[in-house]
PDB file with one MODEL, atoms N, CA, C and O in Angstrom:
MODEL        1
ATOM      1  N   UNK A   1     -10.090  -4.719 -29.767  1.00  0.00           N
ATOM      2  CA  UNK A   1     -10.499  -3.716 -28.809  1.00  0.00           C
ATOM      3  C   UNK A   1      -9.224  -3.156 -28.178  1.00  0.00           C
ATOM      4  O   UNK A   1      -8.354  -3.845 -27.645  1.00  0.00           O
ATOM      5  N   UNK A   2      -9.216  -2.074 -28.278  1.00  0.00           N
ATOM      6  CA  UNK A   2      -7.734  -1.189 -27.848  1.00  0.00           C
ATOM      7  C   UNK A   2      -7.953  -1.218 -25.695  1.00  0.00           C
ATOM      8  O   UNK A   2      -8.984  -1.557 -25.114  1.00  0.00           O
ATOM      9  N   UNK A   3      -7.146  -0.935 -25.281  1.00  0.00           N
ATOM     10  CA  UNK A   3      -6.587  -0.882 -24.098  1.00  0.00           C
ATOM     11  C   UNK A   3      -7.918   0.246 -23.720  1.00  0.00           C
ATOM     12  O   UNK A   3      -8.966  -0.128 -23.193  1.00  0.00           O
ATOM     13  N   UNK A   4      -7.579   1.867 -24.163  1.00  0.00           N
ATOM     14  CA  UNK A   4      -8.346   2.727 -23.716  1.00  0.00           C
ATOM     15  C   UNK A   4      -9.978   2.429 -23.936  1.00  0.00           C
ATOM     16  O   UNK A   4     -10.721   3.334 -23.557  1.00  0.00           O
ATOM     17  N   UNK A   5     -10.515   1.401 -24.435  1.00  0.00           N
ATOM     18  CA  UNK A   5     -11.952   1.356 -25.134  1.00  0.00           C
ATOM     19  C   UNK A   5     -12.029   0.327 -24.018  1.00  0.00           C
ATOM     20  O   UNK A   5     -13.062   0.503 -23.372  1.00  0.00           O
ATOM     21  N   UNK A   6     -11.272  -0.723 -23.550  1.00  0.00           N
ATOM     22  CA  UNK A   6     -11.413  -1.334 -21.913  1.00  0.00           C
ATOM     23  C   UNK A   6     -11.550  -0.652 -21.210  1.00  0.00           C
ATOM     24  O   UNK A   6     -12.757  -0.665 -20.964  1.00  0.00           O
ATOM     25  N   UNK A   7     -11.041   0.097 -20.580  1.00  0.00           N
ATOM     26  CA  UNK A   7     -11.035   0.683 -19.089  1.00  0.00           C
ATOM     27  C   UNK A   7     -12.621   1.283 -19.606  1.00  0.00           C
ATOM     28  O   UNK A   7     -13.499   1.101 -18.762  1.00  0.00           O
ATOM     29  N   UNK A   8     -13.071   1.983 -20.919  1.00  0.00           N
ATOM     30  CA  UNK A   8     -14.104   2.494 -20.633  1.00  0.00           C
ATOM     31  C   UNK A   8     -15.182   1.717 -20.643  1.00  0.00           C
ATOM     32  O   UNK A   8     -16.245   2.183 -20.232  1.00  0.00           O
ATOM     33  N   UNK A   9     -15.096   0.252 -21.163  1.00  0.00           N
ATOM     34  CA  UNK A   9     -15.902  -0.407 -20.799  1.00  0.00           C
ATOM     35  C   UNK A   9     -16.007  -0.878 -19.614  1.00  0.00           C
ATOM     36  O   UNK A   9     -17.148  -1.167 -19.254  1.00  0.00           O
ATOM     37  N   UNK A  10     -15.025  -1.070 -18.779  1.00  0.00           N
ATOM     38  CA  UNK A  10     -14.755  -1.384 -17.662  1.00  0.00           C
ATOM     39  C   UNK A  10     -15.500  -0.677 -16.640  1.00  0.00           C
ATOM     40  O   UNK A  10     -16.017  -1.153 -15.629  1.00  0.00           O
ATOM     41  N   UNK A  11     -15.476   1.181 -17.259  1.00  0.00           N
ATOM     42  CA  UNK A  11     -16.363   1.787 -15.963  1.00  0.00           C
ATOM     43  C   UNK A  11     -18.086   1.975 -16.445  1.00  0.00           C
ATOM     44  O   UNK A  11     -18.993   2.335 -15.694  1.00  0.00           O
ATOM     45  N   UNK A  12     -18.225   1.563 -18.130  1.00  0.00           N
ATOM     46  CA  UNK A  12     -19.491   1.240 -18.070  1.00  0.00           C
ATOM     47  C   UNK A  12     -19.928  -0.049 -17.341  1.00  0.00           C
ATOM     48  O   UNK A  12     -21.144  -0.127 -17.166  1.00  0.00           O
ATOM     49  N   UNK A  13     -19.239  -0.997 -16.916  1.00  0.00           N
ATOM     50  CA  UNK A  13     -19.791  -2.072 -16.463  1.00  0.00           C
ATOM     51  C   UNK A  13     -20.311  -1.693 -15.211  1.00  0.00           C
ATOM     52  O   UNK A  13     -21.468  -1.935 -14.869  1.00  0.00           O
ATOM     53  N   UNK A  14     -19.457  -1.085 -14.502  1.00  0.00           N
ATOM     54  CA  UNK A  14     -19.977  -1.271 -12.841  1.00  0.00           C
ATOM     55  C   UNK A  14     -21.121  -0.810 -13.269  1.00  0.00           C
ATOM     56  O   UNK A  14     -20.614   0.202 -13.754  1.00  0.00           O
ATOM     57  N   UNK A  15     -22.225  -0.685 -13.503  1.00  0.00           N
ATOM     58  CA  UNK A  15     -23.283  -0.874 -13.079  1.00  0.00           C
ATOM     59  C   UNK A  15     -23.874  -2.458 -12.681  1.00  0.00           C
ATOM     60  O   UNK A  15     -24.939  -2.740 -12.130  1.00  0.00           O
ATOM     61  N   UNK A  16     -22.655  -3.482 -13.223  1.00  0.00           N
ATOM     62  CA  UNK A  16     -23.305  -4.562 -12.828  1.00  0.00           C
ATOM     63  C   UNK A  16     -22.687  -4.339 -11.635  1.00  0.00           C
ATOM     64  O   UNK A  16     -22.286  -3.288 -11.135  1.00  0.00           O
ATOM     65  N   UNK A  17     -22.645  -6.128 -11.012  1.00  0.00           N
ATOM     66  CA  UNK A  17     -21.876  -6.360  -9.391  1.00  0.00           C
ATOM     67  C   UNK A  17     -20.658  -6.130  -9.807  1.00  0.00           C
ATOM     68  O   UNK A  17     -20.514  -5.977 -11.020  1.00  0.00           O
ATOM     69  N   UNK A  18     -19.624  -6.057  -9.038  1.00  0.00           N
ATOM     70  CA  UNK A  18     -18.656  -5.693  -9.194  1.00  0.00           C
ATOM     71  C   UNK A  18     -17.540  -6.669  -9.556  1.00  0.00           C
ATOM     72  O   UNK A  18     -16.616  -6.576 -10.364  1.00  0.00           O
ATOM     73  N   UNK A  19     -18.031  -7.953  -8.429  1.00  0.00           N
ATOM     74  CA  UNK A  19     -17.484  -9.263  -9.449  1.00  0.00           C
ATOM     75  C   UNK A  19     -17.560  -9.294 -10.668  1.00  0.00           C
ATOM     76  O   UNK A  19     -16.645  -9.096 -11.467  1.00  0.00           O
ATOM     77  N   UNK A  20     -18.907  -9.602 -10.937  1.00  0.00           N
ATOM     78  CA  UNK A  20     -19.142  -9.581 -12.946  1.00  0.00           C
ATOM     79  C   UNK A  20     -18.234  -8.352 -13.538  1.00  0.00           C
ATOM     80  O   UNK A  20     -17.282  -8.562 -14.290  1.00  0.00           O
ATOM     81  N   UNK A  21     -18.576  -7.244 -13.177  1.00  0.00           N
ATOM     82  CA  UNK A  21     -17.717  -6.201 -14.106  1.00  0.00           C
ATOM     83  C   UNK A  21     -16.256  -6.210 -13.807  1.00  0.00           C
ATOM     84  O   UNK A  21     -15.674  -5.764 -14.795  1.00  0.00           O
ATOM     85  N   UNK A  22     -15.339  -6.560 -12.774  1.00  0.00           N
ATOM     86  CA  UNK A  22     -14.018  -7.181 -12.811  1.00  0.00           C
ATOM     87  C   UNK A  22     -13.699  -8.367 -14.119  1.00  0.00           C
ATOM     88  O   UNK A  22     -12.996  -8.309 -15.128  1.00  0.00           O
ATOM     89  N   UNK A  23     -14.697  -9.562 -13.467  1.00  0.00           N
ATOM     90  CA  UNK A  23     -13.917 -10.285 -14.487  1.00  0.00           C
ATOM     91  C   UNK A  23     -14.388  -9.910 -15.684  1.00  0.00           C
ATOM     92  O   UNK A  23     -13.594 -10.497 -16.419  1.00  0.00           O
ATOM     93  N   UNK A  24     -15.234  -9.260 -16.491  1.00  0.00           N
ATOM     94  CA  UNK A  24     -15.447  -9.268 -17.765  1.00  0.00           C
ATOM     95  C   UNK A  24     -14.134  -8.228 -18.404  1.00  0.00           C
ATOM     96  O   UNK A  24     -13.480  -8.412 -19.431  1.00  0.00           O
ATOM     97  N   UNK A  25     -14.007  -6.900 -17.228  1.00  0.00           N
ATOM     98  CA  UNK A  25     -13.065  -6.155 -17.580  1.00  0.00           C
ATOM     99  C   UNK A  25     -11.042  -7.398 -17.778  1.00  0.00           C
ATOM    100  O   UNK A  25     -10.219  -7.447 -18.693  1.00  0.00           O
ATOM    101  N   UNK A  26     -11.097  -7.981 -16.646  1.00  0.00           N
ATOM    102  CA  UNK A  26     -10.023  -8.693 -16.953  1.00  0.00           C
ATOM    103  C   UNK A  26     -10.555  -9.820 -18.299  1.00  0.00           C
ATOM    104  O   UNK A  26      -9.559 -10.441 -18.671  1.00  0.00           O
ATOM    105  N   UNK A  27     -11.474 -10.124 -18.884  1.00  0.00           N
ATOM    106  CA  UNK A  27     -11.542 -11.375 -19.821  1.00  0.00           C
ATOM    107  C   UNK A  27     -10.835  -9.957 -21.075  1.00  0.00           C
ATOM    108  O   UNK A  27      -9.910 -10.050 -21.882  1.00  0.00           O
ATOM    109  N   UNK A  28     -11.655  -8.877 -20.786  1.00  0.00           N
ATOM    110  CA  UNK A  28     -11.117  -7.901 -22.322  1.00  0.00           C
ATOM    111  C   UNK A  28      -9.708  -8.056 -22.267  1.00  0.00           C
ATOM    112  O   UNK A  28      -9.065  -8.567 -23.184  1.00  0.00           O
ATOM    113  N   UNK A  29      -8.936  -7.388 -20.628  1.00  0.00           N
ATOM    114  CA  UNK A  29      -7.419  -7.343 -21.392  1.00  0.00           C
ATOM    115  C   UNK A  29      -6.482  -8.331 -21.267  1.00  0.00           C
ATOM    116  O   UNK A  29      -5.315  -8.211 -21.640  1.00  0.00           O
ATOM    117  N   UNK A  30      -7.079  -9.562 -20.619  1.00  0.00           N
ATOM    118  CA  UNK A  30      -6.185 -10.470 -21.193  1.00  0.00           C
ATOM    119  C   UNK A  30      -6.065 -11.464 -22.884  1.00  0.00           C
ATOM    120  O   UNK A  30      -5.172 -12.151 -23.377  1.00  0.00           O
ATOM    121  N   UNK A  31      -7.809 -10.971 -23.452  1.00  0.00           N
ATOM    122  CA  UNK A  31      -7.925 -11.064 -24.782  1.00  0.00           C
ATOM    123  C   UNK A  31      -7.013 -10.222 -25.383  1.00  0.00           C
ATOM    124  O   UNK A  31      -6.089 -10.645 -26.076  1.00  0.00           O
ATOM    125  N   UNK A  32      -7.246  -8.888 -25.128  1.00  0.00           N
ATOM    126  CA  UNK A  32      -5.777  -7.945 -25.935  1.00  0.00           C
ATOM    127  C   UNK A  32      -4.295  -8.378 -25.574  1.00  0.00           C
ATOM    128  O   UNK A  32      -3.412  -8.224 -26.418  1.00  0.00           O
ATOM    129  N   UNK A  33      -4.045  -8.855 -24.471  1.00  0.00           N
ATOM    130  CA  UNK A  33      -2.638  -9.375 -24.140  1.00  0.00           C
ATOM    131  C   UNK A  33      -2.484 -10.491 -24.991  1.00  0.00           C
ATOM    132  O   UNK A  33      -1.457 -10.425 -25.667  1.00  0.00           O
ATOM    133  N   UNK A  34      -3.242 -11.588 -25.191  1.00  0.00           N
ATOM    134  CA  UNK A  34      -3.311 -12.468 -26.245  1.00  0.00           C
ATOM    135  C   UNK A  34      -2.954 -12.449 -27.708  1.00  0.00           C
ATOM    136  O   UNK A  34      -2.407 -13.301 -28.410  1.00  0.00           O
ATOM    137  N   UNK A  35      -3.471 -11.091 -28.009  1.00  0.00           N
ATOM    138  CA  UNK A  35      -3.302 -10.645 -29.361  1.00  0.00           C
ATOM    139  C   UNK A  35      -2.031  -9.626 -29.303  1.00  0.00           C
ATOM    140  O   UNK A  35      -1.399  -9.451 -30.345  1.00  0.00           O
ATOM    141  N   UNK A  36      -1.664  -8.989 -28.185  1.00  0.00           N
ATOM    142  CA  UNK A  36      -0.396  -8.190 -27.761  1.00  0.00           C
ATOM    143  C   UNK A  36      -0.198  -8.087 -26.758  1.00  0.00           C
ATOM    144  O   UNK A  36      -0.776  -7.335 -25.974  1.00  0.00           O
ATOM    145  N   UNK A  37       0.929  -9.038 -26.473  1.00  0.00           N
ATOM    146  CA  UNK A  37       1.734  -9.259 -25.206  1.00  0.00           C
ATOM    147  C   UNK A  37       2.588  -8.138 -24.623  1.00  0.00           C
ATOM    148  O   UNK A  37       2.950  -7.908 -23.469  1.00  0.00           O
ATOM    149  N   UNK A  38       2.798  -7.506 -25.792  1.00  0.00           N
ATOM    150  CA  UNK A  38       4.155  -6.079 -25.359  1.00  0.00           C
ATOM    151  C   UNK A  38       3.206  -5.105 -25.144  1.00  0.00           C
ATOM    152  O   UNK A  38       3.838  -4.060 -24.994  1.00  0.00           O
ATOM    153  N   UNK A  39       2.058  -4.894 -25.051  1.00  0.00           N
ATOM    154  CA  UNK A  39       1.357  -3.619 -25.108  1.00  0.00           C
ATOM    155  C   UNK A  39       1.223  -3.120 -24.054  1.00  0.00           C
ATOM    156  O   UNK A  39       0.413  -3.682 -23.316  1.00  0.00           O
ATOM    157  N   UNK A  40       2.083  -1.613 -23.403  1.00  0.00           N
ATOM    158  CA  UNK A  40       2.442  -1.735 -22.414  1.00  0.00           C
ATOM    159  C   UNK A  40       1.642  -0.718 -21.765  1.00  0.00           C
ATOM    160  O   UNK A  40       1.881  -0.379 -20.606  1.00  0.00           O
ATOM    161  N   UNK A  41       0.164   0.079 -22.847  1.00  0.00           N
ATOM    162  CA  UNK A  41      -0.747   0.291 -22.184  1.00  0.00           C
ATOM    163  C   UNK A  41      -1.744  -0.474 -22.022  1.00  0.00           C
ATOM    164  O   UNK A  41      -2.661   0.133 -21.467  1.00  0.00           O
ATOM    165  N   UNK A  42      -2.087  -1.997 -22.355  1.00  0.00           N
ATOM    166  CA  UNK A  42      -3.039  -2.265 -21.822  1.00  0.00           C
ATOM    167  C   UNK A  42      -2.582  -3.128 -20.536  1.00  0.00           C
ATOM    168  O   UNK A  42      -3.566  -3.673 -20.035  1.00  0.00           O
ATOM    169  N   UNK A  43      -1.439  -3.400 -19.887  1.00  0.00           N
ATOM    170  CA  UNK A  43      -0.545  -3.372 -18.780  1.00  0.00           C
ATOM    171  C   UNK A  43      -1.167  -2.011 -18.053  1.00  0.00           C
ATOM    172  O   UNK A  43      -1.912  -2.091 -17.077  1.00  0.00           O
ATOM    173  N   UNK A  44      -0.836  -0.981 -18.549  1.00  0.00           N
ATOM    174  CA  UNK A  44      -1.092   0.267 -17.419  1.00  0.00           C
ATOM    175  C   UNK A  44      -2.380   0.235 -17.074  1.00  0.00           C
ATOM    176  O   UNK A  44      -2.467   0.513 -15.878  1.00  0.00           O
ATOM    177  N   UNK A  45      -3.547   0.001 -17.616  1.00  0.00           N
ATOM    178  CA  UNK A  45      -5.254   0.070 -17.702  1.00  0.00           C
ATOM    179  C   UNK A  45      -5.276  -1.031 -16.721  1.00  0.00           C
ATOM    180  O   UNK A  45      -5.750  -0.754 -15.619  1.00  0.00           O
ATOM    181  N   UNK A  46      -4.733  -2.554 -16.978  1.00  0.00           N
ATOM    182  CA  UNK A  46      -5.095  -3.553 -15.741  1.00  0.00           C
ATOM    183  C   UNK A  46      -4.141  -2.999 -14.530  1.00  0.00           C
ATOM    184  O   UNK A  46      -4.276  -3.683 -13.515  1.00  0.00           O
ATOM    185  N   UNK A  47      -3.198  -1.908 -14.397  1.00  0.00           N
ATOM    186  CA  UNK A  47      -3.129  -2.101 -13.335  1.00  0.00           C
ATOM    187  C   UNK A  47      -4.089  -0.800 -12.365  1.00  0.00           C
ATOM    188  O   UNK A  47      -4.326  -0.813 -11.157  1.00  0.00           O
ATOM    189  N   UNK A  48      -4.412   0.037 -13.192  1.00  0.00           N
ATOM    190  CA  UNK A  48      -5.012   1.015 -12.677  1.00  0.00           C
ATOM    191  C   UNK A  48      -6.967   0.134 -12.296  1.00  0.00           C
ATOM    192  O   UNK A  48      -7.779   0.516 -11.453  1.00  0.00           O
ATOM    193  N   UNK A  49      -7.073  -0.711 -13.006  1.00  0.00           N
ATOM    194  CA  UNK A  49      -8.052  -1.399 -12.563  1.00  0.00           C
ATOM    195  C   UNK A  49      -8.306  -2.539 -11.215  1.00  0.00           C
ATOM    196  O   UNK A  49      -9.301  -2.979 -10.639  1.00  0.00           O
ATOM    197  N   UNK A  50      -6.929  -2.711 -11.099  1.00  0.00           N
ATOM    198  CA  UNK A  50      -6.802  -3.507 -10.392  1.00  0.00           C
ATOM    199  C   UNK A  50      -6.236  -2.682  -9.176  1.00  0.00           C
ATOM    200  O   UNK A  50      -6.271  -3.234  -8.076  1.00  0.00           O
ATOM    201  N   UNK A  51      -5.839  -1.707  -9.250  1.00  0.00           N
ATOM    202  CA  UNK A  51      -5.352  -0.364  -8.252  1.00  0.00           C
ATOM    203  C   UNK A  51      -6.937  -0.455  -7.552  1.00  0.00           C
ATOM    204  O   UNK A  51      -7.039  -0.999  -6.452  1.00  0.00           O
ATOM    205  N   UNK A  52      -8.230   0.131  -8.275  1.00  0.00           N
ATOM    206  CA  UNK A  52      -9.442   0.396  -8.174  1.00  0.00           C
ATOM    207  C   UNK A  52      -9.766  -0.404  -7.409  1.00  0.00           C
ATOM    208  O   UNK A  52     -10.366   0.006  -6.416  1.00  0.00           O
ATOM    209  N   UNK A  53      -9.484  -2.012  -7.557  1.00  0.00           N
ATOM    210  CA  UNK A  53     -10.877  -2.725  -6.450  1.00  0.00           C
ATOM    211  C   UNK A  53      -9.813  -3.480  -5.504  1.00  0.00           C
ATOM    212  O   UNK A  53     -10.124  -4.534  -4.950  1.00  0.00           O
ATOM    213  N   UNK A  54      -8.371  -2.814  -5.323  1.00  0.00           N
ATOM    214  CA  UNK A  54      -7.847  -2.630  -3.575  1.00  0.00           C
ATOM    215  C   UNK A  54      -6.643  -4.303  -4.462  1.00  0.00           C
ATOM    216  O   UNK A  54      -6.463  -5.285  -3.742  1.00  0.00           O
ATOM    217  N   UNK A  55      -6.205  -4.299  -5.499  1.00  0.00           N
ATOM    218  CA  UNK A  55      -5.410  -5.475  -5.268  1.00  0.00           C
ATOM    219  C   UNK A  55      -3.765  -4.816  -6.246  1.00  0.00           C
ATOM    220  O   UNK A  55      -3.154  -4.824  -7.315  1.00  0.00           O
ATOM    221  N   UNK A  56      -3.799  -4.128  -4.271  1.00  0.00           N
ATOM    222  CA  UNK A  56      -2.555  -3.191  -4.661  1.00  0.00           C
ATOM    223  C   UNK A  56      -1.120  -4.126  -5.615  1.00  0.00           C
ATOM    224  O   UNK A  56      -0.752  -4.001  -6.783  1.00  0.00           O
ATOM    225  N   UNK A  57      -0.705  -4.863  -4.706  1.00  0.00           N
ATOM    226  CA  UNK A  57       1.060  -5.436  -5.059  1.00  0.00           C
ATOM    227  C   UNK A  57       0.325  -5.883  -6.796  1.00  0.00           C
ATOM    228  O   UNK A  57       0.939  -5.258  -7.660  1.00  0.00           O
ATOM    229  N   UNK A  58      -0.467  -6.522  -7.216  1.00  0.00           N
ATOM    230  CA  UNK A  58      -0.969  -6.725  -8.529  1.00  0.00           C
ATOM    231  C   UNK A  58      -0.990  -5.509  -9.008  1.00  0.00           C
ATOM    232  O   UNK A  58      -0.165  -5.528  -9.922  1.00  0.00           O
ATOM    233  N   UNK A  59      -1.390  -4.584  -8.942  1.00  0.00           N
ATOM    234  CA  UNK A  59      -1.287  -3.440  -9.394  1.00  0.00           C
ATOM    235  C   UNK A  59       0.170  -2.918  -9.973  1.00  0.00           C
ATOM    236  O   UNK A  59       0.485  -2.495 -11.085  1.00  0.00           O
ATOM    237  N   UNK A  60       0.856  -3.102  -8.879  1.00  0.00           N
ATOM    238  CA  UNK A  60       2.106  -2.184  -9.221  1.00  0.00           C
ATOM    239  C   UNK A  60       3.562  -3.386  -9.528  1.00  0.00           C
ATOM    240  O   UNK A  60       4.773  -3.166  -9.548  1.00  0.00           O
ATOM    241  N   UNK A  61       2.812  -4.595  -9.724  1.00  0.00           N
ATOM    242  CA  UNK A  61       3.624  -5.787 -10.654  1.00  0.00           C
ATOM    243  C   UNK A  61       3.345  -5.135 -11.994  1.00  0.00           C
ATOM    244  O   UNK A  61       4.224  -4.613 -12.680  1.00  0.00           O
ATOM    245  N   UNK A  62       1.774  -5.214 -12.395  1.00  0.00           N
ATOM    246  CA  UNK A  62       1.291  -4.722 -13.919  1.00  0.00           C
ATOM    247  C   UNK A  62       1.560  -2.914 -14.195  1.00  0.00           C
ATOM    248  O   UNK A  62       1.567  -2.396 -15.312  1.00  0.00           O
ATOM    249  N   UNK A  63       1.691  -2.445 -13.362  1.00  0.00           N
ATOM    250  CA  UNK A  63       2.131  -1.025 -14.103  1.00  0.00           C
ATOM    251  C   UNK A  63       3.781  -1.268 -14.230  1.00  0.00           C
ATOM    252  O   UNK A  63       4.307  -0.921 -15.287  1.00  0.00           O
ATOM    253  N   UNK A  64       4.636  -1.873 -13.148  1.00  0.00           N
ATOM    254  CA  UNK A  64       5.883  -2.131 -13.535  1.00  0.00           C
ATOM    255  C   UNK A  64       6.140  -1.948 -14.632  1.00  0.00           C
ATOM    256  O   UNK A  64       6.650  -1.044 -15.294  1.00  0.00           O
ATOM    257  N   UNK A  65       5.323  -3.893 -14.963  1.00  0.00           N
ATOM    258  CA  UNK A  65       5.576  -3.915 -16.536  1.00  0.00           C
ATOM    259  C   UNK A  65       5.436  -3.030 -17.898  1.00  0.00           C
ATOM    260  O   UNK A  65       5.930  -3.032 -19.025  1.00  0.00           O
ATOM    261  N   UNK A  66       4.538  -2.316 -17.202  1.00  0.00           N
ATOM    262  CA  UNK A  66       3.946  -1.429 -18.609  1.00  0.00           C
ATOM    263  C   UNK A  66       4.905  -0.566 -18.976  1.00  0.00           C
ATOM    264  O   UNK A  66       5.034  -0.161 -20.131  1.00  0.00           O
ATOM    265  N   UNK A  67       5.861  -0.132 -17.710  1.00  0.00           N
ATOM    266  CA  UNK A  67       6.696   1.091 -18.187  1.00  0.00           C
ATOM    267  C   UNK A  67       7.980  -0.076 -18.332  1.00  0.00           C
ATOM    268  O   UNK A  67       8.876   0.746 -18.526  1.00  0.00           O
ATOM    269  N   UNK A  68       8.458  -0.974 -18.359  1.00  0.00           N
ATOM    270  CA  UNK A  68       9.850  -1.547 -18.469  1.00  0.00           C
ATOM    271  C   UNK A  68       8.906  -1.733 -20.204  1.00  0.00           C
ATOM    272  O   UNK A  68       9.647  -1.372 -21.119  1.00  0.00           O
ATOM    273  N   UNK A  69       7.945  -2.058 -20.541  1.00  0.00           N
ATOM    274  CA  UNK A  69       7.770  -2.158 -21.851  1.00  0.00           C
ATOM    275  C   UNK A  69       7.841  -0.883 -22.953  1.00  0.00           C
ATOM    276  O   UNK A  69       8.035  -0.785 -24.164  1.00  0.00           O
ATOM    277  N   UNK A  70       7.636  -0.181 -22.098  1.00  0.00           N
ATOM    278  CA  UNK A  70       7.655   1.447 -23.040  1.00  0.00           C
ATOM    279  C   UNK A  70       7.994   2.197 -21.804  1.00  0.00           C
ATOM    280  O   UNK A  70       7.133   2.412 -20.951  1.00  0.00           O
ATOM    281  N   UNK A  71       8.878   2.490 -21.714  1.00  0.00           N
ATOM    282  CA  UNK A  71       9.839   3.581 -20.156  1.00  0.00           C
ATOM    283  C   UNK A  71       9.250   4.960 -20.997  1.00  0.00           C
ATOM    284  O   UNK A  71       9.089   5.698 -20.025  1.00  0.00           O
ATOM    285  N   UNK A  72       8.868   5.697 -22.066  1.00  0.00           N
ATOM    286  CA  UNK A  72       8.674   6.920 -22.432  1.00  0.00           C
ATOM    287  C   UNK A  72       7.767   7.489 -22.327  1.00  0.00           C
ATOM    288  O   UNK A  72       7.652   8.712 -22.405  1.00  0.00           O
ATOM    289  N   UNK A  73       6.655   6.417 -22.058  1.00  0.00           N
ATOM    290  CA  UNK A  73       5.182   6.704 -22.503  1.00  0.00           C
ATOM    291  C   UNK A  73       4.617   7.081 -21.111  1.00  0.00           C
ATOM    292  O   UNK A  73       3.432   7.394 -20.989  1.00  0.00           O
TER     293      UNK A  73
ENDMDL
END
């Protein structure tokens, strides 16, 4: 499952609680981090998700990373 096919599952979820659709959205991209650690958009997607439900300094640790992994993109 690619990075961009998370986040959109991510905003199909909220229809559940918002707990449940957090962690299911974090179980997807730390499964893709698993399978690609350097992938430095699915870094940008958790942090813009994690921007979303207020857990700013996490946020802008994981977008950090995304651009020290690909500075072009």
């Amino acid at each position: 499952m690619t990075s961009g096919y998370q986040a959109l599952f991510y905003l199909l979820l909220r229809r559940l609680s918002p707990e449940r659709a957090h962690t299911l959205a974090f179980t997807a991209l730390d499964a893709a981090l698993q399978i690609s650690p350097s992938s430095a958009l699915t870094h940008m997607v958790g942090a813009v998700i994690l921007g979303a439900v207020g857990e700013a300094e996490q946020a802008i640790a994981w977008s950090e990373r995304g651009v020290r992994l690909s500075p072009f993109d």
